[in-house]
VEXDREN-2710 file (C-alpha; in Angstrom, 1 decimal):
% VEXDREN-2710
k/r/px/py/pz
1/UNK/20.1/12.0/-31.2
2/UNK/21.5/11.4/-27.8
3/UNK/17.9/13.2/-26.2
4/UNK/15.8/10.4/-28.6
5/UNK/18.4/7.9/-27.6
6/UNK/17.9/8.0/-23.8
7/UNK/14.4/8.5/-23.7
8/UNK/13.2/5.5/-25.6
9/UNK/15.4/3.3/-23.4
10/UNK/13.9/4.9/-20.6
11/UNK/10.1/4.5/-21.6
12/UNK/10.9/0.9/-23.1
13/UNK/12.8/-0.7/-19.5
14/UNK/9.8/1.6/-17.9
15/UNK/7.4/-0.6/-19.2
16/UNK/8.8/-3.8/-18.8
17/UNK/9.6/-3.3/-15.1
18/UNK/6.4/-1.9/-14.5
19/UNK/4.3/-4.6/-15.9
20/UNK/6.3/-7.2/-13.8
21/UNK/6.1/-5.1/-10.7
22/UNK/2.3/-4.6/-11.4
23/UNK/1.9/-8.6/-11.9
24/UNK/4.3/-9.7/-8.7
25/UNK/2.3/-7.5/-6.0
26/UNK/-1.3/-7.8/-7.6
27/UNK/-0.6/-11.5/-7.6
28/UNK/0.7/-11.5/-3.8
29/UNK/-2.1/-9.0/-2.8
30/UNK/-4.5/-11.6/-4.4
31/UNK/-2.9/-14.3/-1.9
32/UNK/-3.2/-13.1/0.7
33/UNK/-7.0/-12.1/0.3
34/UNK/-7.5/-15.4/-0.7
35/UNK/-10.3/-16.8/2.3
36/UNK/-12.2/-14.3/1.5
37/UNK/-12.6/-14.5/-2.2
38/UNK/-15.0/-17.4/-3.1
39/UNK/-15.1/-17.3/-6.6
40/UNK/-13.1/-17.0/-9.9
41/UNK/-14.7/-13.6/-10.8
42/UNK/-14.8/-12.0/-7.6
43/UNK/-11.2/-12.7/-7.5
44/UNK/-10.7/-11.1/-10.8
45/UNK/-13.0/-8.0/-9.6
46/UNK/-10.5/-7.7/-6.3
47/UNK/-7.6/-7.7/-9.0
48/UNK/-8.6/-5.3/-11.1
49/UNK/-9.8/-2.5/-8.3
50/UNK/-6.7/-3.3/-6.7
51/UNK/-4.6/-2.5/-9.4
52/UNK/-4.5/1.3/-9.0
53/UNK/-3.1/0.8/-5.4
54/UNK/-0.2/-1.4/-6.4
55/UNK/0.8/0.6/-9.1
56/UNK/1.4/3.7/-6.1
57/UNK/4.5/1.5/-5.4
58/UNK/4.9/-0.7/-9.1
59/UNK/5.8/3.0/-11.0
60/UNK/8.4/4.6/-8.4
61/UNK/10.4/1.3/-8.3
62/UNK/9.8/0.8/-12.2
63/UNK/10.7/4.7/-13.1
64/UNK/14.2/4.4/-10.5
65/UNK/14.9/0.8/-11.8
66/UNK/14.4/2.0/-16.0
67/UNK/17.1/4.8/-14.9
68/UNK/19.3/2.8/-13.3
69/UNK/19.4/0.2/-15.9
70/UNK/20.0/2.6/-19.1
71/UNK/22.7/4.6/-17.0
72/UNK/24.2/1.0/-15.7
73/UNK/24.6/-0.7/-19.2
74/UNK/26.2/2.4/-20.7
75/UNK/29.4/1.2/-17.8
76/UNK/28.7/-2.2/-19.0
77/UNK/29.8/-1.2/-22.6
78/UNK/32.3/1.6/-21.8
79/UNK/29.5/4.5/-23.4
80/UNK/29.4/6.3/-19.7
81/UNK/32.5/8.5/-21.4
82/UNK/30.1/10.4/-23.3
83/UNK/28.9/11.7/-19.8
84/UNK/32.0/12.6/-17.6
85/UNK/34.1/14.3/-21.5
86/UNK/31.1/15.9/-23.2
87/UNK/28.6/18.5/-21.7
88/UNK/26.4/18.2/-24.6
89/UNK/25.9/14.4/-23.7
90/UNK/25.1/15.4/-20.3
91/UNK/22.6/18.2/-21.0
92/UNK/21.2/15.6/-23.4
93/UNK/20.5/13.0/-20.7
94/UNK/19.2/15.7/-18.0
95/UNK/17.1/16.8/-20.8
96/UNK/15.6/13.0/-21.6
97/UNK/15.3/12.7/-17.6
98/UNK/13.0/15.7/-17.3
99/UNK/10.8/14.8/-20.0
100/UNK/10.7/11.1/-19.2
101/UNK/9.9/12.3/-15.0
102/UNK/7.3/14.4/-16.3
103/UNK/5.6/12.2/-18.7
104/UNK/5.4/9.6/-15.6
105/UNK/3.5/12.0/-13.6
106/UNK/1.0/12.4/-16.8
107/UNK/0.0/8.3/-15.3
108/UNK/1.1/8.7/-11.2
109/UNK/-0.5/12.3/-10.6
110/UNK/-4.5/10.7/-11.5
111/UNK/-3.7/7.3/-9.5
112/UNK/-2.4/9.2/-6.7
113/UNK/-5.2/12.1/-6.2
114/UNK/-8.5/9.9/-7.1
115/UNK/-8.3/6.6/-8.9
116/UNK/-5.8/4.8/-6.1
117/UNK/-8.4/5.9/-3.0
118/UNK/-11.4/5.2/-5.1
119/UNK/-10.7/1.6/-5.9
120/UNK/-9.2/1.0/-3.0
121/UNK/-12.2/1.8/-1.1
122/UNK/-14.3/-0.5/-3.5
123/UNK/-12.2/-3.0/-3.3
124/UNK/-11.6/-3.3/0.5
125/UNK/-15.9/-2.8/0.8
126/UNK/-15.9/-5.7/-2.2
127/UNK/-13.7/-7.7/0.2
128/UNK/-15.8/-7.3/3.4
129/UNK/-18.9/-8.2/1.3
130/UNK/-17.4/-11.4/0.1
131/UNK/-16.9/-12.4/3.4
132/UNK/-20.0/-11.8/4.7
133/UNK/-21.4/-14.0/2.4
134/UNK/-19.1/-16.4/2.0
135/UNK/-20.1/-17.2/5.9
136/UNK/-23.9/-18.5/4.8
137/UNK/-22.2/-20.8/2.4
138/UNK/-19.8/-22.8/4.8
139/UNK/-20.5/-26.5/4.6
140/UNK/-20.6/-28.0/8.5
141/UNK/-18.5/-30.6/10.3
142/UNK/-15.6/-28.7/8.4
143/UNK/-12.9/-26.4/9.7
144/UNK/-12.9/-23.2/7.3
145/UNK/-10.2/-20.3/7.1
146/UNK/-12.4/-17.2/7.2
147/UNK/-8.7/-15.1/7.3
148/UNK/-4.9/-16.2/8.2
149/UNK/-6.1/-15.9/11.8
150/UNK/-9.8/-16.7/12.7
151/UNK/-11.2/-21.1/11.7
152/UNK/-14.5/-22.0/12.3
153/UNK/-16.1/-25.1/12.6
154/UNK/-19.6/-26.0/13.6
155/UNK/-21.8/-29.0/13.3
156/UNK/-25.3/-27.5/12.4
157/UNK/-26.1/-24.2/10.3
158/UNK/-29.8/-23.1/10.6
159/UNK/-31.1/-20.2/8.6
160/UNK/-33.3/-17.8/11.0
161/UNK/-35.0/-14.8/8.9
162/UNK/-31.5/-12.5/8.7
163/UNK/-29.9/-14.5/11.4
164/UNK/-27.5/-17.6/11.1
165/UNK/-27.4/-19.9/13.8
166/UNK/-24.5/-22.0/14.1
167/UNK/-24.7/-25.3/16.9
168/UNK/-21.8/-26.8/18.5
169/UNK/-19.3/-24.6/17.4
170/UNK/-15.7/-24.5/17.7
171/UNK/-13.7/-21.1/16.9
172/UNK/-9.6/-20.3/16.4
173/UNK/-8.5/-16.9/16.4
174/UNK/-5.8/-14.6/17.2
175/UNK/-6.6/-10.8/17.8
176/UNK/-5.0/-7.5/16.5
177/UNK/-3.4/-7.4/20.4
178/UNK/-1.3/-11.4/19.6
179/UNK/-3.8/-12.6/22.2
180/UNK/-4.7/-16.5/20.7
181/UNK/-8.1/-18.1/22.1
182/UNK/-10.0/-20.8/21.0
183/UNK/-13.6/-21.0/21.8
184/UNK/-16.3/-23.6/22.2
185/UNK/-20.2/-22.7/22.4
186/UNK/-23.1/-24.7/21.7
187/UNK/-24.7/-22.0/19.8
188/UNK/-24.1/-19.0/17.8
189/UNK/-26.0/-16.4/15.5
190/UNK/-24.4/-14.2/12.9
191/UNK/-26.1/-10.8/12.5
192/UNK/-23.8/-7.7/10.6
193/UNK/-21.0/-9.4/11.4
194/UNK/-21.5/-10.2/15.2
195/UNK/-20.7/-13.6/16.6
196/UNK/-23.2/-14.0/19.6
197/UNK/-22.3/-17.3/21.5
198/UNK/-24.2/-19.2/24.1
199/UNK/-23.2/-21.7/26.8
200/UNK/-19.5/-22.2/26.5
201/UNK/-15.8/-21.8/27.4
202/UNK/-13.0/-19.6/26.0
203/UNK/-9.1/-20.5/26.5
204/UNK/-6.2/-18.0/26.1
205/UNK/-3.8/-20.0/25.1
206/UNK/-1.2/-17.5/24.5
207/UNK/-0.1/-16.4/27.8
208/UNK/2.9/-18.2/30.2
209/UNK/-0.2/-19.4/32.0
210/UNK/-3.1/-20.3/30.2
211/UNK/-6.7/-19.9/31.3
212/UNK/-10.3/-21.4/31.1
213/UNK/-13.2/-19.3/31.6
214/UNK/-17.2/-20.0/30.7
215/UNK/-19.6/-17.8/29.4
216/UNK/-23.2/-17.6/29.0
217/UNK/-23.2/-15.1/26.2
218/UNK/-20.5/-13.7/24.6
219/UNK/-19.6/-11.7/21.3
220/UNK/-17.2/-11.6/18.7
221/UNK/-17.0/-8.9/16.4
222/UNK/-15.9/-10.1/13.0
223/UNK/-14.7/-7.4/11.4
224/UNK/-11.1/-7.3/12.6
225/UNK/-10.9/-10.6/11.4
226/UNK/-12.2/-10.9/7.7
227/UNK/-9.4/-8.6/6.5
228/UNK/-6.6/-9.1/8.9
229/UNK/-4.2/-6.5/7.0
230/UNK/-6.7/-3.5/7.7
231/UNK/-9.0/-2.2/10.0
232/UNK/-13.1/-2.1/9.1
233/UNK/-13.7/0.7/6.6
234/UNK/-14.0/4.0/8.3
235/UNK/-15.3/7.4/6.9
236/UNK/-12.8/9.5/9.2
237/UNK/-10.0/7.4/7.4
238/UNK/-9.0/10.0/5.3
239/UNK/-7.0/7.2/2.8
240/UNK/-10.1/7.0/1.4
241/UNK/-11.0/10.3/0.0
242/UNK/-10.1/11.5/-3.0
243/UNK/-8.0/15.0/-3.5
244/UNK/-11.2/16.9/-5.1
245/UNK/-12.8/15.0/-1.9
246/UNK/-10.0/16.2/0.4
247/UNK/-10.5/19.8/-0.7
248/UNK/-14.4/19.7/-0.6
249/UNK/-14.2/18.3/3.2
250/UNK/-11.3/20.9/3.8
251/UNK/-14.0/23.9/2.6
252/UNK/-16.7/22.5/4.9
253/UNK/-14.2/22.1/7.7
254/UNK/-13.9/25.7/7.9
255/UNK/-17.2/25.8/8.1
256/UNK/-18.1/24.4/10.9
257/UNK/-17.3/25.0/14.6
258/UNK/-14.6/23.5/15.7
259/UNK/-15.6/21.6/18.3
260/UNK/-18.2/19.9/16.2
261/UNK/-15.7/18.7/13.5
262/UNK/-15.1/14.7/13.2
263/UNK/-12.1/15.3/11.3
264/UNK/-9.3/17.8/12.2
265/UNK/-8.8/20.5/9.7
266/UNK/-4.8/20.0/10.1
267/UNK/-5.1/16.0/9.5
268/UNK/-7.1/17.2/6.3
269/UNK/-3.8/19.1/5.2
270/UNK/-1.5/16.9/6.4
271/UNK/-2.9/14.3/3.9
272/UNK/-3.1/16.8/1.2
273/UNK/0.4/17.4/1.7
274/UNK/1.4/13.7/2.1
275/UNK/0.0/13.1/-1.4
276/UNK/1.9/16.1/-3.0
277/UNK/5.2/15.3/-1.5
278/UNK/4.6/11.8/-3.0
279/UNK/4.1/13.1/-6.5
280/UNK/7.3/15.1/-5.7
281/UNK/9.2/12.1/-4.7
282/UNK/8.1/10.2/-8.3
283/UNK/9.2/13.6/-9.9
284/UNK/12.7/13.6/-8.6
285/UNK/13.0/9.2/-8.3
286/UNK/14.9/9.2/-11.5
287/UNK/17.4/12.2/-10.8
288/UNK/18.3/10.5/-7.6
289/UNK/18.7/7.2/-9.6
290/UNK/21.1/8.4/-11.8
291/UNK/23.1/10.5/-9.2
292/UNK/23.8/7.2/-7.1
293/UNK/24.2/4.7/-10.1
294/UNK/27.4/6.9/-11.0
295/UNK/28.5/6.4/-7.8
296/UNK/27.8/2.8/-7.6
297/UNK/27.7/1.4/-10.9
298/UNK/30.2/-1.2/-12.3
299/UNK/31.7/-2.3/-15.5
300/UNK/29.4/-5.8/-15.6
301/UNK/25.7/-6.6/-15.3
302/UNK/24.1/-3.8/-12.9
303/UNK/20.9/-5.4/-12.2
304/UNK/21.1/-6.5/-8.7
305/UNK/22.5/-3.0/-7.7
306/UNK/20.0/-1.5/-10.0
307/UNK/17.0/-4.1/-7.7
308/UNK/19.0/-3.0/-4.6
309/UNK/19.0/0.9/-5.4
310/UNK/15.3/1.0/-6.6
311/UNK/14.0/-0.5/-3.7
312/UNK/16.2/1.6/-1.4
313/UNK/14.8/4.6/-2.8
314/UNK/11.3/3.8/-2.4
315/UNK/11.8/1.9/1.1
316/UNK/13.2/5.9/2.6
317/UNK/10.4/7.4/0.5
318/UNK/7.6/5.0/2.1
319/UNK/9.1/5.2/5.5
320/UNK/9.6/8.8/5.8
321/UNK/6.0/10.0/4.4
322/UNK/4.4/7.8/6.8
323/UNK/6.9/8.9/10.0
324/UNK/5.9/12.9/9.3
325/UNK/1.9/11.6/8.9
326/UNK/1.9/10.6/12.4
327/UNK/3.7/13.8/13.5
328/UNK/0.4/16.0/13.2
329/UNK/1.0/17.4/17.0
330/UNK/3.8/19.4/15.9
331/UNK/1.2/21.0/14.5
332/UNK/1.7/23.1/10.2
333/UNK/5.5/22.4/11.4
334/UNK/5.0/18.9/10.1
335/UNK/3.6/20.1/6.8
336/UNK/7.3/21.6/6.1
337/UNK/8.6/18.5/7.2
338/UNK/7.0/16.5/3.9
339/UNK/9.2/18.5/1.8
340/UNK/12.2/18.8/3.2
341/UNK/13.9/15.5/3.2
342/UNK/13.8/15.0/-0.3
343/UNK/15.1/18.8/-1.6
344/UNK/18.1/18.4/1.1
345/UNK/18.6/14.7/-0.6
346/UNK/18.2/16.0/-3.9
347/UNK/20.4/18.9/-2.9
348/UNK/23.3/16.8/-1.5
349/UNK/22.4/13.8/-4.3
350/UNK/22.9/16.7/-7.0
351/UNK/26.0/18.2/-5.4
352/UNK/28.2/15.0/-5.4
353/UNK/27.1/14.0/-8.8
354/UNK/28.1/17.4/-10.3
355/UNK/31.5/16.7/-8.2
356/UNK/32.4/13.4/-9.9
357/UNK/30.8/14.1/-13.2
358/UNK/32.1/17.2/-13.7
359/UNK/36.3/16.5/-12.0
END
């Protein structure tokens, strides 16, 4: 009864959380593509392949906050003495965690290991392609937002076999490096996403002392500006593969000599490991959920701490996958390194819980 209980409050606030979650970062993800997206249904094509990425962070938070909500309402009605006076009530609930972590996994292991770099992929390609052609449809004597830091304005656009030539343009933009210019030119052509200028002056206007040089010919490339969150796609960026990918690159790796490789063979494992340890975390999200809400739970509404606790989780999650990622010169070391945070959390988590629970 008590197994049933739990694991239908679980699944149900699961839900719930999850389809907000999915809703509040799809919809801010859509915002802030929004320059690039010129139409109704490309937006709704960026939403959808974008969906797979935000649920990598919507279910972790969703799974902790489900837990943390069941567990904090049984203090709010004076039901959490089931747990610390009968065993049976706490086997019960381990048993409904176990089966509720694992049934999650059935949904986060597939997003993880294909669909998540997949659509991603499309979707940032889908995004670059928008805003290619979203630059022959400018309208002149306009200033356009092509991203949050790159306008445009120009007062002529000629169409020149696969060329477009811009006259008498004026350009805003701030670089990857916080270097702001603005640019003036008489002329300009756009070919694969290369702004050559002719016959005009470029200001930096964001040093102490700001300067004023000319130019013949100049380029811009535009690629670091029509998706300001992420760099150009890139085959080496191994984000992009999928697991099956992962291991069919790690095979041909070994293959080849190893000064011909593109790819390191350890950054190949490194990733591999990055995703597993990440499907290990979601495993063991709603264990730690209910070892902390016992510690910190009150006798009225839990939400906030429940908000507060979920978001914690995932924050040292996030933070300390991507730390060990960039530690690849300590060489297989760093491999260990994925996987030992969270059992010494778990360990520790575990050992206090048992203390209070079971005193």
């Amino acid at each position: 009864m008590l197994f049933t209980f739990f694991l239908k409050r679980f699944y149900k606030n699961f839900f719930i959380y999850f389809i907000i979650l999915i809703l509040i970062l799809a919809s801010s993800d859509m915002f802030l593509r929004l320059p690039a997206i010129s139409s109704f249904s490309a937006g709704i094509m960026v939403f959808i392949l974008m969906l797979p990425l935000m649920s990598q962070f919507a279910i972790p938070i969703a799974s902790c906050l489900s837990v943390l909500m069941v567990i904090g309402n049984l203090y709010v009605e004076d039901e959490i003495l089931l747990i610390y006076y009968f065993r049976k009530s706490r086997y019960a609930l381990t048993k409904s965690l176990f089966v509720f972590s694992l049934s999650i996994l059935i949904l986060y292991v597939p997003i993880v290991t294909e669909f998540a770099p997949q659509t991603y992929k499309k979707g940032k390609q889908l995004i670059l392609n928008l805003a290619q052609k979203h630059f022959a449809s400018l309208c002149p004597k306009k200033f356009h937002n092509i991203s949050s830091n790159f306008t445009i304005f120009f007062e002529k656009q000629l169409k020149n076999n696969q060329k477009l030539e811009f006259v008498k343009l004026l350009l805003f933009f701030k670089e990857k490096s916080g270097q702001q210019y603005i640019v003036n030119a008489q002329s300009g052509f756009l070919a694969n996403n290369i702004l050559l200028l002719k016959n005009g002056t470029i200001q930096n206007i964001s040093l102490d002392h700001a300067y004023i040089s000319s130019f013949e010919k100049t380029e811009i490339n535009l690629n670091q500006f029509i998706d300001s969150q992420e760099r150009f796609l890139d085959r080496k960026d191994l984000k992009f593969y999928t697991l099956r990918e992962l291991n069919n690159l790690e095979n041909m790796q070994m293959d080849i000599n190893r000064s011909d490789k593109t790819i390191k063979f350890l950054d190949i494992l490194i990733e591999k490991n990055k995703r597993i340890a990440q499907i290990l975390w979601q495993f063991l999200f709603p264990f730690l959920s209910l070892f902390l809400i016992i510690y910190f739970a009150k006798s009225k509404s839990n939400l906030l701490i429940g908000i507060f606790l979920s978001g914690f989780l995932f924050l040292i999650s996030y933070i300390l996958l991507n730390i060990i990622k960039t530690l690849a010169f300590l060489g297989y070391g760093a491999i260990l390194l994925f996987y030992f945070p969270i059992i010494v959390l778990f360990i520790l988590a575990f050992y206090f819980y048992n203390k209070k629970v079971g005193s």
